[in-house]
C-alpha positions in Angstrom: -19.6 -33.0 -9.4 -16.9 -31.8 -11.2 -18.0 -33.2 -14.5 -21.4 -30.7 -13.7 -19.5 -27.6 -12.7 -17.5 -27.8 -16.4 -20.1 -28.5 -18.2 -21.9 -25.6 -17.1 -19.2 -22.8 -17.1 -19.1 -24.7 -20.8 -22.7 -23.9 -21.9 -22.7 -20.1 -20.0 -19.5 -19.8 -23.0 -21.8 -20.6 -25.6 -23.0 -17.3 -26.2 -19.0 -16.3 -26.6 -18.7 -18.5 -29.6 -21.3 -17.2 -31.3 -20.0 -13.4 -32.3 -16.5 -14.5 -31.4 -14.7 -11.1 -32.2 -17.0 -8.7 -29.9 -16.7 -11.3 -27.3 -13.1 -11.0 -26.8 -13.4 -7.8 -25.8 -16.9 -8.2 -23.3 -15.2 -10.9 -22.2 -12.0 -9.2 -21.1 -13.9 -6.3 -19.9 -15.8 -8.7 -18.0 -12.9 -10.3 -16.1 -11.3 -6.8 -15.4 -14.5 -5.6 -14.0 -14.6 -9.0 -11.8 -10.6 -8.8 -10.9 -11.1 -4.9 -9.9 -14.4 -5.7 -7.5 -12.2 -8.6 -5.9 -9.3 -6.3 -4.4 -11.3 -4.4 -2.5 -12.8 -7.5 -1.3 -9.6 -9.1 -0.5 -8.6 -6.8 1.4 -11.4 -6.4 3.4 -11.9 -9.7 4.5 -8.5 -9.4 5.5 -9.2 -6.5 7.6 -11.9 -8.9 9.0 -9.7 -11.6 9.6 -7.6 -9.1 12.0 -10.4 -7.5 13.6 -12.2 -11.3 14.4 -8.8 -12.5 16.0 -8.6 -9.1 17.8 -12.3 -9.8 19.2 -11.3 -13.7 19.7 -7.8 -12.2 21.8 -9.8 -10.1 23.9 -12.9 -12.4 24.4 -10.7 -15.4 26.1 -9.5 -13.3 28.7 -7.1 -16.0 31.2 -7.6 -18.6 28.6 -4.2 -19.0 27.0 -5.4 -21.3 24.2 -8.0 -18.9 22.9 -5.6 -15.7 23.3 -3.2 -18.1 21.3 -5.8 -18.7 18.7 -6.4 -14.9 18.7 -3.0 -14.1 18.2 -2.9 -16.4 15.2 -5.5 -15.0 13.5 -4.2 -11.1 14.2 -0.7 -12.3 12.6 -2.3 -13.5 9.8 -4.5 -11.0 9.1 -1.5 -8.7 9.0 0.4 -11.0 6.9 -2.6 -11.1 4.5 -2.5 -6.7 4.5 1.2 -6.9 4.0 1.6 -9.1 0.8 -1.9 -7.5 -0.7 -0.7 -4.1 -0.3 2.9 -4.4 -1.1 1.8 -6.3 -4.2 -0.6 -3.3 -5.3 2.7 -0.8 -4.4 4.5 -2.8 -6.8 2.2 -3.3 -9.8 2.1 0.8 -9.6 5.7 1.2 -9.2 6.2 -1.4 -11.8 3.7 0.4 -14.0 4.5 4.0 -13.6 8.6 2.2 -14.3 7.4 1.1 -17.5 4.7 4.1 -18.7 1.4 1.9 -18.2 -1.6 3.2 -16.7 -4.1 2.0 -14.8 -7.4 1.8 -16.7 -8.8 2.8 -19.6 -8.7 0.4 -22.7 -6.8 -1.4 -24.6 -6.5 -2.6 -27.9 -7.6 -5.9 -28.7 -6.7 -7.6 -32.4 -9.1 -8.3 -34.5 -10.1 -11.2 -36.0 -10.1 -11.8 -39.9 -14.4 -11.7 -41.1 -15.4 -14.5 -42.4 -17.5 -14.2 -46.0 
């Protein structure tokens, strides 16, 4: 199975290698759109996470092993908000430390043409 998954993520590349130089740059632009659309869903299924073992807490009533599993999944919901948000705090602080900003583009090098 694994042998498949390669060789497709291998032939969906192909078109990369073909105008290699303006692919750098949809490429990268392609994995920052991805890696900016996946925060947001991080963090939501997080929020999920809580609100499930929240449901989960309330929903087993005298049953100690389902309030236990309840409580679980509440503490590591907020474990999962915690590290996600601090991390984004300090990628900002970090960046506004160091004079980066958040978006806009970048300069990628270009490669040498070929005759």
């Amino acid at each position: 199975m694994k042998k498949y998954t390669l060789a497709a993520l291998g032939l969906l590349a192909l078109p990369f290698l073909a105008n290699a130089q303006a692919s750098v740059q949809s490429l990268l632009t392609l994995v920052g759109t991805i890696l900016t659309s996946l925060v947001p869903i991080a963090i939501g299924l997080a929020v999920v996470l809580f609100l499930f073992g929240v449901v989960k807490y309330v929903a087993a009533g005298d049953d100690e092993a389902g309030r236990s599993s309840g409580r679980q999944l509440m503490l590591w919901g907020i474990v999962a908000l915690f590290v996600m948000v601090s991390v984004w705090g300090l990628v900002s602080l970090l960046g506004t430390t160091v004079g980066v900003t958040q978006g806009g583009t970048g300069t990628v090098p270009t490669l040498p043409a070929v005759p």
